[in-house]
N, C-alpha and C positions, 0 to 999 in steps of 0.2 A: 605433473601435479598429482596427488594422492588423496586417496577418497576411500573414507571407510562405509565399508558397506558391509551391512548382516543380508545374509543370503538362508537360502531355506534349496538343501539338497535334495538329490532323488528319494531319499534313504529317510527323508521325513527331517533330516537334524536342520537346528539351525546354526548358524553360523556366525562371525564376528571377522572381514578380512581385510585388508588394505590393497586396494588397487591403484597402479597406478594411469595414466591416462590425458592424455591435454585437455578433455571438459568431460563435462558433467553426462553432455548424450553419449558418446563414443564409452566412457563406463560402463555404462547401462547398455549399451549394447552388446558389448563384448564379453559380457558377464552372462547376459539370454544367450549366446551364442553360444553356450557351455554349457546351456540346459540350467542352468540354477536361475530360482526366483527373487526376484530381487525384492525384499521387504523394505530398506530404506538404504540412500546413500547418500552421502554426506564431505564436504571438502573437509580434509583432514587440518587442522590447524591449533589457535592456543587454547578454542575455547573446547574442542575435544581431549584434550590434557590438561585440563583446568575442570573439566568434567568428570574426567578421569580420579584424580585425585580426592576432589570432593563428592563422591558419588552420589553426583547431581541426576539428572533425568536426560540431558545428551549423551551421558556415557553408555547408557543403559537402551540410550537408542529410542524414549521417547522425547516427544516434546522439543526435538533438536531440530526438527524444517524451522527455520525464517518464516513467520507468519507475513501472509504479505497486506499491506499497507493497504489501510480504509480509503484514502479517496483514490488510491491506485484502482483498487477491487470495482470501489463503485463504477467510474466510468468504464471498464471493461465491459461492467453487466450492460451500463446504457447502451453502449457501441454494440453490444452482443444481441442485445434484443434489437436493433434497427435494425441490424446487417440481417437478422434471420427474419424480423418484418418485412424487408425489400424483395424476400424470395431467396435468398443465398441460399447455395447447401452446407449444410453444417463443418465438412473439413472447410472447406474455403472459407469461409469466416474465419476459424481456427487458426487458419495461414494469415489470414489478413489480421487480427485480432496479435499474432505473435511478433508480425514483420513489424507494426506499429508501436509494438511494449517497449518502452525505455526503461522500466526497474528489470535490472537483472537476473536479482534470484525470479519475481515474477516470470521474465521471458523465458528462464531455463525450465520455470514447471510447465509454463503454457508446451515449451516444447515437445517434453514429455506426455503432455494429456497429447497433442496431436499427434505424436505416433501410437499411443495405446487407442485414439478412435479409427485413425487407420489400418491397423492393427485389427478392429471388428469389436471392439470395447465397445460399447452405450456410453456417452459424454459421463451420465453420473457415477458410472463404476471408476472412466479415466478421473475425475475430481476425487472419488473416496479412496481409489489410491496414491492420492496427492501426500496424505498423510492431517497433519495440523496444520500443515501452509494454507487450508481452507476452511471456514465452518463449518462443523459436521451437518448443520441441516442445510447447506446449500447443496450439497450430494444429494439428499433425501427429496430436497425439493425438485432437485431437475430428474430425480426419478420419476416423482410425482408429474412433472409433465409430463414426460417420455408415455408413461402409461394413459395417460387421458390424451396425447397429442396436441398438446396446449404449452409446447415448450418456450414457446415465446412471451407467455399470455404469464405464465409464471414464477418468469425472470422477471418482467415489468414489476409482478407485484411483490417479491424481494428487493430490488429499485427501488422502492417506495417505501417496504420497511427500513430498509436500512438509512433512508435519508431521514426517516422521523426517528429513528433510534440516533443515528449521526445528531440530528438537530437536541435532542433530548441532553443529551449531552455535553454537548457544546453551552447548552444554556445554564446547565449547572457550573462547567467550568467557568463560564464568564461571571457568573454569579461570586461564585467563592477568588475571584483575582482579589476583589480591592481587599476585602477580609485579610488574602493570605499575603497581599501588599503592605498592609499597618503592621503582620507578627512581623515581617521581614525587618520593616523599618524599625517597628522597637526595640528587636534584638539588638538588632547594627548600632545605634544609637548609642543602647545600653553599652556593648560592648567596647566600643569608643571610648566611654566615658569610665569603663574601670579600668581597662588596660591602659590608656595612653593619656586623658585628662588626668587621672584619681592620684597617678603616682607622680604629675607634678605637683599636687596640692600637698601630699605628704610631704614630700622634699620642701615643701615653701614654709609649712606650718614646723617640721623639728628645727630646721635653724630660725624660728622666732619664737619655742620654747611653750608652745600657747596650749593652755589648759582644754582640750578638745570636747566639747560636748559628744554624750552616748550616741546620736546618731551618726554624727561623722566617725567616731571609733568604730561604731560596727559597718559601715561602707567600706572605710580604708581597710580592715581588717578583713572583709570579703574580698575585695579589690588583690589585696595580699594572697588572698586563699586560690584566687583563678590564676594567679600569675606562678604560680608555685607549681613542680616540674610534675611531683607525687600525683596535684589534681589531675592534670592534662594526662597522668597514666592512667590514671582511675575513672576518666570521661573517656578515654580510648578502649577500657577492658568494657566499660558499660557499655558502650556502642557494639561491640563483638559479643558480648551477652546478650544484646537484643536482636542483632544481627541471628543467631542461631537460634534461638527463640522463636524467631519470624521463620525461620528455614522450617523449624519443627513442627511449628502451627501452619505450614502450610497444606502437610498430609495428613493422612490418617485420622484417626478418632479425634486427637485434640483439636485438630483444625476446623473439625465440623462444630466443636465445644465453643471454641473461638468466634466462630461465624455467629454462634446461637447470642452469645453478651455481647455481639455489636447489632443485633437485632433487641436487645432488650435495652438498649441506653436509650436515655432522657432524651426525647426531642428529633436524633439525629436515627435513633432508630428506628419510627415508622418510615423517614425517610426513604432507608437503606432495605426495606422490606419492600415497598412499594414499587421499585424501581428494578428489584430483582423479580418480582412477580409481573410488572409490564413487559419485561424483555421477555419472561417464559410466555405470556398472553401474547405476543407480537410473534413470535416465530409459531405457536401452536394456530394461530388465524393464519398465518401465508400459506403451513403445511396442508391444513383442513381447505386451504380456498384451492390448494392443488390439486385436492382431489384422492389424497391419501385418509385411510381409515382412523381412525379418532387414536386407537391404540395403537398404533405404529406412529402416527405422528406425534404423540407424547413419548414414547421414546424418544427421539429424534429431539423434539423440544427442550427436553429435559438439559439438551448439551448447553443449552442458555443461560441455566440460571447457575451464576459463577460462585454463590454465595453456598457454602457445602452442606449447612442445615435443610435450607431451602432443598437443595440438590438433592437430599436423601429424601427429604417428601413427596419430590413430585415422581421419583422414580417409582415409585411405589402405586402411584396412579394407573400406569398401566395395566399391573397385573389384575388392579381391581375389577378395570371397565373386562378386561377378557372374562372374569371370572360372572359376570354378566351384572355388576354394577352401573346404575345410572350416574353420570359424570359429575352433575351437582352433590350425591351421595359420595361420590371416590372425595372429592373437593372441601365437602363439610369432615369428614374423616382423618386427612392429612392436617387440620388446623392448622394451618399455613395462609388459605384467604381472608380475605374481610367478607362479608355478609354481604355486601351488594353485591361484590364479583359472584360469589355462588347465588343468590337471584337472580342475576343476570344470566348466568349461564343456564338455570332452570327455565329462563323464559323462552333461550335459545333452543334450547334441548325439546319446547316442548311444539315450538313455530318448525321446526328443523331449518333454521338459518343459525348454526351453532357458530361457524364461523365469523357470520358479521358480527354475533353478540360477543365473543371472544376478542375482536376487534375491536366493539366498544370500550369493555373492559380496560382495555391496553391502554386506549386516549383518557377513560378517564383517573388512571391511575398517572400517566402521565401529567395529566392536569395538575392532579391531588400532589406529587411531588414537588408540581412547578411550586404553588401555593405556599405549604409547607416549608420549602426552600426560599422563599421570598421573605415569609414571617421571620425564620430564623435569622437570616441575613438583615434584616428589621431590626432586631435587638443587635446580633452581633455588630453590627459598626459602628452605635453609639457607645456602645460597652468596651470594645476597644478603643477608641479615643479618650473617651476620661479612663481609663487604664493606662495608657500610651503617657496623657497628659499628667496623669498623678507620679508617675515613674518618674518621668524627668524631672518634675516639679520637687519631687523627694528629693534626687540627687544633687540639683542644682542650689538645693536648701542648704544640706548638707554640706556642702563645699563652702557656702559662704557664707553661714552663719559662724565659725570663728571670726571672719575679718567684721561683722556685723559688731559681736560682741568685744571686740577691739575699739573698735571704731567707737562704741558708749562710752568704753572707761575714758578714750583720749579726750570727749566731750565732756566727759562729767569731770 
């Protein structure tokens, strides 16, 4: 089996090499056995020459771990915090916690944390060089035990974020089904009815010669237009136009441009505001309940909010509070909160329970999205139904108002 791996020499260089090997640990060891550091390794395969080619972010060696699986992670953490509640010492859990993993890539990293903590590694330095297989603040967080000695006390309460972010989401997912269940059905329906209905109604209506009213001309004449080979090239070049599009709006400047007009749309954009600001208030309350400093755990936080406008404001928080800025001042600065979140935080700031108020914040912004997301979902599915209903209703008109107006003359 073959595994590329960037290495980091005596000589300071780094490296780009292809080893071969039968798994993943026996690599990584025999690569330390040669004194080089091993910064990331990886099974060599399509999607590293699919990387390759499209110089994507595996090629280059980011972003290329297997992130591992939410309700995998989750029970791990539950199982991890009883086993070190019970007294375990931490390799033995470690052992115990990998003999039990059934996700593979999971079991090969856990592998690897448990030789870097035998090794004399601290649990949060073997997780930060897991790479992206892990969330950057779950590293920070089990530092944050480590130093207060509340390692157990701090996993429970990432457990606990992670089930109300899990749950936060799920309920928006379930929310938007039946919505994204009526586009599906309309399209399908629609599409039924121009490809495979529309062009037996042509073929029925030119051999009976029949004077076609303008809405059935323009159907059949649309119906025409999708079946025709030019369109299907031209819906296939627009899908790789948006396709690249989407690749280019992902980095850099425009991306964060991007981020910013889906924070200013109608309706859908305090949503999409609100919900990147509870997941940064959710992970900045677990860090601050660890016991890490306000400005270290807003770096650390900051890895949360996925939205890149967002992402550039709150980074900028940090350097504030060092510079000896009061946090509801760094927060009115950034324009990025609402005005109760920065109250709230002044309240917290001045009780010194910054944390629990931080936490507040989170629930009730999660609230405020549930709501929000209920309202919209409120209108949207009547709106789609007489939308859905007029559709058909149009096309089924259209198909049979010729035999309608046939059917007059043979009566009159």
């Amino acid at each position: 089996m073959q595994f590329v791996c960037r290495l980091g020499t005596a000589d300071g260089r780094i490296v780009e090499q292809i080893h071969e090997a039968p798994d993943l640990r026996s690599a990584r060891r025999e690569i330390e056995r040669r004194g080089l550091y091993v910064f990331e390794i990886r099974r060599r395969g399509l999607q590293h020459m699919l990387g390759s080619l499209l110089g994507s972010a595996s090629a280059t060696g980011q972003g290329s771990r297997k992130s591992i699986p939410g309700p995998d992670f989750l029970v791990f953490n539950q199982q991890m915090a009883g086993l070190l509640g019970a007294g375990l010492p931490l390799l033995q859990c470690l052992e115990l916690m990998h003999e039990r993993q059934r996700h593979t890539a999971f079991r090969e990293e856990l592998a690897e944390i448990k030789d870097r903590v035998e090794s004399g590694a601290e649990l949060s330095d073997a997780f930060a060089e897991a790479g992206e297989a892990f969330p950057p603040i779950y590293a920070s967080m089990l530092k944050a035990g480590e130093q207060s000695g509340g390692l157990e006390r701090v996993i429970r309460r990432y457990v606990r974020q992670l089930k109300l972010v899990t749950s936060s989401r799920k309920r928006v997912v379930s929310a938007l089904f039946y919505p994204a269940l009526l586009v599906c059905l309309s399209v399908g329906i629609v599409a039924v009815m121009m490809f495979f209905v529309m062009p037996r109604f042509e073929e029925f209506y030119q051999a009976l010669d029949l004077d076609l009213p303008w809405i059935t001309q323009m159907l059949l004449g649309l119906s025409a237009l999708l079946r025709n080979p030019t369109t299907l090239v031209l819906v296939a070049a627009a899908a790789i136009a948006a396709w690249a599009a989407w690749r280019v709006g992902r980095s850099g400047r425009l991306g964060a441009v991007v981020d910013r007009l889906k924070l200013r749309l109608p309706i859908i954009g305090p949503i999409l505001h609100r919900f990147a600001l509870s997941e940064f208030c959710r992970s900045l309350a677990t860090l601050l309940h660890g016991g890490l400093p306000l400005a270290a755990a807003l770096d650390t936080a900051t890895s949360a909010v996925t939205n890149r406008f967002l992402h550039r404001r709150a980074v900028a928080l940090g350097p504030r509070i060092r510079e000896g800025a009061a946090f509801h001042v760094a927060l009115e600065e950034s324009e990025a909160f609402t005005d109760l979140a920065i109250d709230m935080v002044k309240v917290g700031e001045a009780t010194g329970a910054l944390d629990e108020m931080v936490n507040s914040v989170s629930d009730f912004l999660d609230e405020d999205v549930e709501t929000r997301t209920e309202r919209l979902l409120s209108l949207i599915e009547p709106v789609m139904l007489v939308v859905m209903g007029f559709t058909i209703a149009l096309l089924v008109l259209s198909m049979y108002l010729p035999l309608f107006s046939v059917l007059g003359q043979v009566q009159g």
